[in-house]
Every structure is written in structure tokens, then in C-alpha cells.
Biopython code that builds the backbone (N, CA, C, O; Angstrom):
import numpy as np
from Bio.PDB.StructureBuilder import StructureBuilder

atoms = [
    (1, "UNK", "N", (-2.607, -7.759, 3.597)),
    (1, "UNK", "CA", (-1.812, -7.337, 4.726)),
    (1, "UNK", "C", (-2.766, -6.803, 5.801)),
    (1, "UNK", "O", (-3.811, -6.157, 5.730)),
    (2, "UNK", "N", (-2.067, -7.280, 6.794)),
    (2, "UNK", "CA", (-3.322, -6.711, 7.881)),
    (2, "UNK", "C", (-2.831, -5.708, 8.584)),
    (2, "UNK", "O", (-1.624, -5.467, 8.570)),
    (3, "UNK", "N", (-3.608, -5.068, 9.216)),
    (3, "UNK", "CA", (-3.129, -3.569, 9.984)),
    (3, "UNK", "C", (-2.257, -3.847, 11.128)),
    (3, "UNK", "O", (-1.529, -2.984, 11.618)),
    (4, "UNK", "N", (-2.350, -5.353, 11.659)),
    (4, "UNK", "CA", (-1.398, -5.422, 12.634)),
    (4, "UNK", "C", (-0.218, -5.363, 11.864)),
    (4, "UNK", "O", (0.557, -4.406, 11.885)),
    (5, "UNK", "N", (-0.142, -5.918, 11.494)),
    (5, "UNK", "CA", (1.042, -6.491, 10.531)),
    (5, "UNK", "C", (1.830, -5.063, 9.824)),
    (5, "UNK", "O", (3.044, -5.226, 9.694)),
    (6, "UNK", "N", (1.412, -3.987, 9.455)),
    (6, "UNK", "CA", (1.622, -3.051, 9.511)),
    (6, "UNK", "C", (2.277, -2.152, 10.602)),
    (6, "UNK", "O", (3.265, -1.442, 10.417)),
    (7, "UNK", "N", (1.725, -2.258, 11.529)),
    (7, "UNK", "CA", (2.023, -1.226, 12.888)),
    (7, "UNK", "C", (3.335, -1.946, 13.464)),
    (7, "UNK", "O", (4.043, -1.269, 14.210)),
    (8, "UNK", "N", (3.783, -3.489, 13.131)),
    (8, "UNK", "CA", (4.689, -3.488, 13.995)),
    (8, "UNK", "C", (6.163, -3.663, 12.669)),
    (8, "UNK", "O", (7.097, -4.450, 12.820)),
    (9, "UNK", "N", (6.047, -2.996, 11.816)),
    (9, "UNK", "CA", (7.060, -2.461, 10.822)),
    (9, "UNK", "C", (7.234, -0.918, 11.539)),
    (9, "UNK", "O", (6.501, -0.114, 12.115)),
    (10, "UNK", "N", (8.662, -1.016, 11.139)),
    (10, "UNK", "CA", (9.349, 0.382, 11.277)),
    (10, "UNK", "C", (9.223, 1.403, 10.257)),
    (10, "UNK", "O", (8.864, 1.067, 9.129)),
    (11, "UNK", "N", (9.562, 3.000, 10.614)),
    (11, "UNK", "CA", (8.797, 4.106, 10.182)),
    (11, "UNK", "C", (9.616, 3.762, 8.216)),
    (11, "UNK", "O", (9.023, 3.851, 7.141)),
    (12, "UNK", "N", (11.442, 3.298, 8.544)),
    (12, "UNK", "CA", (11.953, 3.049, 7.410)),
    (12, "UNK", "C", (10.797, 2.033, 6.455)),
    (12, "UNK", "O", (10.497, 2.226, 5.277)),
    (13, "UNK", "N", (10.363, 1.103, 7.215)),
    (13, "UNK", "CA", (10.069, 0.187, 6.399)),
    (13, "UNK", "C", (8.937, 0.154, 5.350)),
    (13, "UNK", "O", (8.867, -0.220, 4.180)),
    (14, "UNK", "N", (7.908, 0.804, 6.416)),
    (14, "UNK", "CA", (6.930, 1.514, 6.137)),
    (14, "UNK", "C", (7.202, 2.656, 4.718)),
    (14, "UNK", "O", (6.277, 2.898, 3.943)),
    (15, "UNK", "N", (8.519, 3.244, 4.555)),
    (15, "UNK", "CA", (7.950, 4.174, 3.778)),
    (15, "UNK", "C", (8.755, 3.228, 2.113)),
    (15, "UNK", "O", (8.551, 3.656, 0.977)),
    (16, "UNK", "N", (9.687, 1.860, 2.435)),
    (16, "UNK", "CA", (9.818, 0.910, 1.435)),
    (16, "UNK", "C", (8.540, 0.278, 0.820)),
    (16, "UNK", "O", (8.224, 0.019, -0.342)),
    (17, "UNK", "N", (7.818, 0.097, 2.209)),
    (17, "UNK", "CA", (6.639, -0.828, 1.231)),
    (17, "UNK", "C", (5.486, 0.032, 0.871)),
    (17, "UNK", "O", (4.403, -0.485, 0.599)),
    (18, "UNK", "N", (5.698, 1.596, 0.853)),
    (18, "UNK", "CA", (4.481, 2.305, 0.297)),
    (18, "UNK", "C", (4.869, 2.526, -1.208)),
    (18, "UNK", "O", (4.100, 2.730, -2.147)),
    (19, "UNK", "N", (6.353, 2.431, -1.222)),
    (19, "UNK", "CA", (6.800, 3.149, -2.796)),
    (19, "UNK", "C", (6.852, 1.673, -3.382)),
    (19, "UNK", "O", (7.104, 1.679, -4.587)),
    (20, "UNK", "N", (6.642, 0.153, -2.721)),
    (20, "UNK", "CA", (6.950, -0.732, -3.234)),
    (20, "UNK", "C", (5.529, -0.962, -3.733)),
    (20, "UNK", "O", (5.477, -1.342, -4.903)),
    (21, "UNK", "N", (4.270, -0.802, -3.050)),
    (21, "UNK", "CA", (3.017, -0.739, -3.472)),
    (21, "UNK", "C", (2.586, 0.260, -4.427)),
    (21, "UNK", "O", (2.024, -0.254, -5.394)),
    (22, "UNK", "N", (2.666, 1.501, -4.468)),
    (22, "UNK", "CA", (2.927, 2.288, -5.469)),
    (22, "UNK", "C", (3.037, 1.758, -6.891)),
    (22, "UNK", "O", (2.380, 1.944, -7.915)),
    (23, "UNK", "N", (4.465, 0.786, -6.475)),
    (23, "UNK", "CA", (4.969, 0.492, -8.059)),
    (23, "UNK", "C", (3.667, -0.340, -8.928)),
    (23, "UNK", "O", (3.183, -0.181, -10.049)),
    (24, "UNK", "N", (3.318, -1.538, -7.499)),
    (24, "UNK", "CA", (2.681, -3.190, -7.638)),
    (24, "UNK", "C", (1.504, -2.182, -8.510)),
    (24, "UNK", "O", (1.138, -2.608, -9.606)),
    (25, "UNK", "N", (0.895, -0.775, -7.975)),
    (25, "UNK", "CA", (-0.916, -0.474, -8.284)),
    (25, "UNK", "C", (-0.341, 0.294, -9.692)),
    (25, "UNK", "O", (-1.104, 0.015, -10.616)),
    (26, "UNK", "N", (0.664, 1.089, -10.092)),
    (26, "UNK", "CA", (1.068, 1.670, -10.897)),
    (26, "UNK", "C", (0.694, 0.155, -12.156)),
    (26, "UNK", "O", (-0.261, 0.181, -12.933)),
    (27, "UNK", "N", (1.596, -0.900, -12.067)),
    (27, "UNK", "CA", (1.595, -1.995, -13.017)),
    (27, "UNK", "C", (0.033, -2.523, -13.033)),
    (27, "UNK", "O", (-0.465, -2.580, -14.157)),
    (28, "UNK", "N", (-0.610, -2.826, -12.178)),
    (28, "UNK", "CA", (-1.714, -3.363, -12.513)),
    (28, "UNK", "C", (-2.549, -2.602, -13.334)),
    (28, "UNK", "O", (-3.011, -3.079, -14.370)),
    (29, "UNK", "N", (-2.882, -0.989, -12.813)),
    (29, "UNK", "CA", (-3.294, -0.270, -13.663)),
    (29, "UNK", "C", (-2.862, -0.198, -14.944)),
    (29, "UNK", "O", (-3.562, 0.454, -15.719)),
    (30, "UNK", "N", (-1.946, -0.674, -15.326)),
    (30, "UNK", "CA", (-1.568, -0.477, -16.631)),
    (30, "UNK", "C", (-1.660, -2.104, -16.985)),
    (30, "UNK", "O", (-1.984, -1.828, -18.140)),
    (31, "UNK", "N", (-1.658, -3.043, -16.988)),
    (31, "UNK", "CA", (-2.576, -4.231, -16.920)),
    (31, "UNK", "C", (-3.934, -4.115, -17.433)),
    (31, "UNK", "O", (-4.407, -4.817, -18.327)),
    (32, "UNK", "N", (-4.462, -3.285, -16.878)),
    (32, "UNK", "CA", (-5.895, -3.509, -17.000)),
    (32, "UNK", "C", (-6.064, -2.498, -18.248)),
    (32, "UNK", "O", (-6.737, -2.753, -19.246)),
    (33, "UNK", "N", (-5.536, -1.628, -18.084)),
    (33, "UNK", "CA", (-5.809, -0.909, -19.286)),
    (33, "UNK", "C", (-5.259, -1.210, -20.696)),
    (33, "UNK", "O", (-5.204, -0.374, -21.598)),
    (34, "UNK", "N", (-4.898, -2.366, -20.779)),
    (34, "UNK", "CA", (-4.289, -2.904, -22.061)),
    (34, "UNK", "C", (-5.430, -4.356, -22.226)),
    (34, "UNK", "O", (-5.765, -4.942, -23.256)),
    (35, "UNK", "N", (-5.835, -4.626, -20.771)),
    (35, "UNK", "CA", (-6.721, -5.658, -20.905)),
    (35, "UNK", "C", (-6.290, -7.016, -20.566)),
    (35, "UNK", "O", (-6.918, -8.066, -20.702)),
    (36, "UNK", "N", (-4.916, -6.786, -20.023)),
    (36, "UNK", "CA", (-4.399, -8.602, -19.295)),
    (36, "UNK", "C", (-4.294, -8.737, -18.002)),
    (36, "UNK", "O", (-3.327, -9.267, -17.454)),
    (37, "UNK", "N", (-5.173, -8.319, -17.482)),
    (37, "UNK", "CA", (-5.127, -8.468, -15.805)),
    (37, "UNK", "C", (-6.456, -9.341, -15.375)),
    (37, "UNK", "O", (-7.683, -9.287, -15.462)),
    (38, "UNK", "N", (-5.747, -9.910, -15.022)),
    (38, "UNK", "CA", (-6.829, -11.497, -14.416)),
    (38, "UNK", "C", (-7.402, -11.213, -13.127)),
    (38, "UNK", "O", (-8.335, -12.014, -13.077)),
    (39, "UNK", "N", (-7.406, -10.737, -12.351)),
    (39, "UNK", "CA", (-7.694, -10.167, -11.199)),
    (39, "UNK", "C", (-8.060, -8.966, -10.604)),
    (39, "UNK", "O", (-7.401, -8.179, -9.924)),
    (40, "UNK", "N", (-9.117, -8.953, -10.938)),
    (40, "UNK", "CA", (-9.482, -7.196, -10.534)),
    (40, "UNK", "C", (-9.362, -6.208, -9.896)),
    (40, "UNK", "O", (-8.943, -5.056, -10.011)),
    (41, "UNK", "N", (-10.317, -7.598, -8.376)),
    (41, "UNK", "CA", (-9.573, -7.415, -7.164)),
    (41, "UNK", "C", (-8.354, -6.829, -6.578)),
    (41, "UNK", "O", (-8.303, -6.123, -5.571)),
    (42, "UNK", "N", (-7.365, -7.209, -7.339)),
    (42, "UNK", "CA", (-5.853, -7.119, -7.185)),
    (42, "UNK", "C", (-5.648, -5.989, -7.049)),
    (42, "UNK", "O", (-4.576, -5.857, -6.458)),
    (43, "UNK", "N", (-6.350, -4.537, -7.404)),
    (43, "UNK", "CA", (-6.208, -3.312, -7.617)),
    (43, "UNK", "C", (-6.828, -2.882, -6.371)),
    (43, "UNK", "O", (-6.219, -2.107, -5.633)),
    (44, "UNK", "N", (-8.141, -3.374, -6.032)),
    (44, "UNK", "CA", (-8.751, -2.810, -4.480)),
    (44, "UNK", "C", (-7.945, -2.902, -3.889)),
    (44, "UNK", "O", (-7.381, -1.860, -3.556)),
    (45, "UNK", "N", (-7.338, -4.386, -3.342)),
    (45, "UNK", "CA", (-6.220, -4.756, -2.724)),
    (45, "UNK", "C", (-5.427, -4.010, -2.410)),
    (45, "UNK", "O", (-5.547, -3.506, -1.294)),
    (46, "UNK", "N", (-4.417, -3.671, -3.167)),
    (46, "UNK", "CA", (-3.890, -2.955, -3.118)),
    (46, "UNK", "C", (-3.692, -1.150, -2.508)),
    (46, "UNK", "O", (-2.874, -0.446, -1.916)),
    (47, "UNK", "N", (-5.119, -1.066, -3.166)),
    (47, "UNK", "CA", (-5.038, 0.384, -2.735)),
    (47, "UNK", "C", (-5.455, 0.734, -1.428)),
    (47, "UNK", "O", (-5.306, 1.824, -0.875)),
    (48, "UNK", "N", (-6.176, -0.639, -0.833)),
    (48, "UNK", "CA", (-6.381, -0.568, 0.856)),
    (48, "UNK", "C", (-4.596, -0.739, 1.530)),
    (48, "UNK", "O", (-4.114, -0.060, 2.437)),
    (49, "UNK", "N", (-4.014, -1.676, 0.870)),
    (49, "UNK", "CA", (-2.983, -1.850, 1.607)),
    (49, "UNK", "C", (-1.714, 0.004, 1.396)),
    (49, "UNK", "O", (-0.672, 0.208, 2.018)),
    (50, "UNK", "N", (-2.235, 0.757, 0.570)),
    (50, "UNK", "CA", (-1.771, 1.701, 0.302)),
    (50, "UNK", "C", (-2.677, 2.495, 1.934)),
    (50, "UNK", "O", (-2.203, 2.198, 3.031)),
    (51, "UNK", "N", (-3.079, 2.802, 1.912)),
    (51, "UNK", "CA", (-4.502, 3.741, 2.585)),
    (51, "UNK", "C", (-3.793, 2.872, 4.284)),
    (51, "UNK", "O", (-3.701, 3.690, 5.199)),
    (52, "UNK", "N", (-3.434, 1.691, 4.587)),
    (52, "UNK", "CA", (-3.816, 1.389, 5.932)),
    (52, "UNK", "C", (-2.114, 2.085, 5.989)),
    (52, "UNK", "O", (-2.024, 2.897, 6.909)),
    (53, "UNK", "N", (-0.648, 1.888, 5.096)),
    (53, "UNK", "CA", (0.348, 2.051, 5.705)),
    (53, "UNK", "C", (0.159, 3.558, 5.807)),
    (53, "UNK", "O", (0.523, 4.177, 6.807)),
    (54, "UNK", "N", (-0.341, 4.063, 4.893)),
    (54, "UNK", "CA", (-0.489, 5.925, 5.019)),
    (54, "UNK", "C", (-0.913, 6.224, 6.201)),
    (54, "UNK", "O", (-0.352, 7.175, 6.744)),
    (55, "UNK", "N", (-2.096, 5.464, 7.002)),
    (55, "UNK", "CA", (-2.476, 5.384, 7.921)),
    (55, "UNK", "C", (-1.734, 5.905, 9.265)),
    (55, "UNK", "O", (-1.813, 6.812, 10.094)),
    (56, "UNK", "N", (-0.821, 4.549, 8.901)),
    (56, "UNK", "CA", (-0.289, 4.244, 10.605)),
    (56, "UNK", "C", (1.176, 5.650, 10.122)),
    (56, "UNK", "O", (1.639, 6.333, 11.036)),
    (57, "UNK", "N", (1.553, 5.796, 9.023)),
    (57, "UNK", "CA", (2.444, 6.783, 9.052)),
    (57, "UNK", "C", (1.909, 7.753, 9.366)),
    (57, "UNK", "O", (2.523, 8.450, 10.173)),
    (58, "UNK", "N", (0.860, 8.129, 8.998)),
    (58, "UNK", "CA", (0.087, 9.108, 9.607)),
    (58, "UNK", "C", (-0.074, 9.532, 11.462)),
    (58, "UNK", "O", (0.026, 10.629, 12.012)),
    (59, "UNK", "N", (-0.278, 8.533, 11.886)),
    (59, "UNK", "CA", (-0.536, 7.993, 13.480)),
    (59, "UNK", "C", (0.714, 8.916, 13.951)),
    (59, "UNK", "O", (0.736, 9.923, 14.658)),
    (60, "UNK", "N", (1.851, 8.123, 13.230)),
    (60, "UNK", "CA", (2.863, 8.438, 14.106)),
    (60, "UNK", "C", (4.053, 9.927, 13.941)),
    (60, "UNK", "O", (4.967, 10.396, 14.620)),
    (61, "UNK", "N", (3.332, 10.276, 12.549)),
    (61, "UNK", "CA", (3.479, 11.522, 12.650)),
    (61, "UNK", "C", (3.363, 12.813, 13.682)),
    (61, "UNK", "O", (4.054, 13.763, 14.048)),
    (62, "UNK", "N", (1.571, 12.038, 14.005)),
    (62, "UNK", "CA", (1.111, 12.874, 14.876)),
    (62, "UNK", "C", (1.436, 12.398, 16.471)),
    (62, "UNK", "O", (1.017, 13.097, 17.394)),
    (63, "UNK", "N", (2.043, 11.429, 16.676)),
    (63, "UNK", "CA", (1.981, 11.173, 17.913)),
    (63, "UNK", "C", (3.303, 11.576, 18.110)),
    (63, "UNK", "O", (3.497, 11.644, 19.324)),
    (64, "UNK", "N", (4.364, 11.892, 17.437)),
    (64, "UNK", "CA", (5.780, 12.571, 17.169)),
    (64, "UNK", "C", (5.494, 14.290, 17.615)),
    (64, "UNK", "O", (6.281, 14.989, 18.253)),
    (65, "UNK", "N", (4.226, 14.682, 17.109)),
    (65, "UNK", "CA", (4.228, 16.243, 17.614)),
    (65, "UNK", "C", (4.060, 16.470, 18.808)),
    (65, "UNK", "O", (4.056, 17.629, 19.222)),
]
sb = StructureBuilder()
sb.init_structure("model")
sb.init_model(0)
sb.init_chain("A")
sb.init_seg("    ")
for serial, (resi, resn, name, xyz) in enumerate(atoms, 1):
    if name == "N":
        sb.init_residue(resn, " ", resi, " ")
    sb.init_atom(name, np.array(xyz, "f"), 0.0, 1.0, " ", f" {name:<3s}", serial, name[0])
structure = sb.get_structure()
């Protein structure tokens, strides 16, 4: 997901696809720790796409004060 792609989601949507990513890094981690996760990657991934929506919720937190 790219950061544009991010910023032009709404504040609702934004806070669907953080608890929806949440879930995706919650499962992989537990994937890997049993040892069937094919993709490693899949976990960085993820946790950037966690970090950029925190981001822009972040942004607009502050641009709200």
C-alpha cells in the first residue's frame, strides 16, 4: 500500500484498515511461530503498512488541533 493511497481514505476507514492489519500481522506471527509461513517478508510488509496509516492518523490529529 502506498502512502498515497492511504491519505486519500477517510479518518473511518483508516481506523478499519488498522484493526484489519492488526488482525493480517497478529496471524502471520503466529504462522511463523509454528513454522508455516512462506513469506517472511509478509510480516515487514505489513508492519510498514501499520506505521504509514498510524502515520497519516497521526497528521490529522494534529492538524485537527
Amino acid at each position: 500500500m502506498k502512502i498515497s493511497e492511504v491519505r486519500e481514505m477517510s479518518t473511518g476507514e483508516l481506523k478499519e484498515k488498522l484493526y484489519s492489519l492488526k488482525e493480517q500481522l497478529f496471524e502471520l506471527r503466529r504462522k511463523k511461530s509454528v513454522g508455516t509461513l512462506e513469506r517472511g517478508e509478509d510480516v515487514i510488509t505489513v508492519r510498514r503498512d501499520i506505521a504509514r496509516v498510524n502515520m497519516v492518523l497521526r497528521e490529522r490529529e494534529l492538524e485537527s488541533k
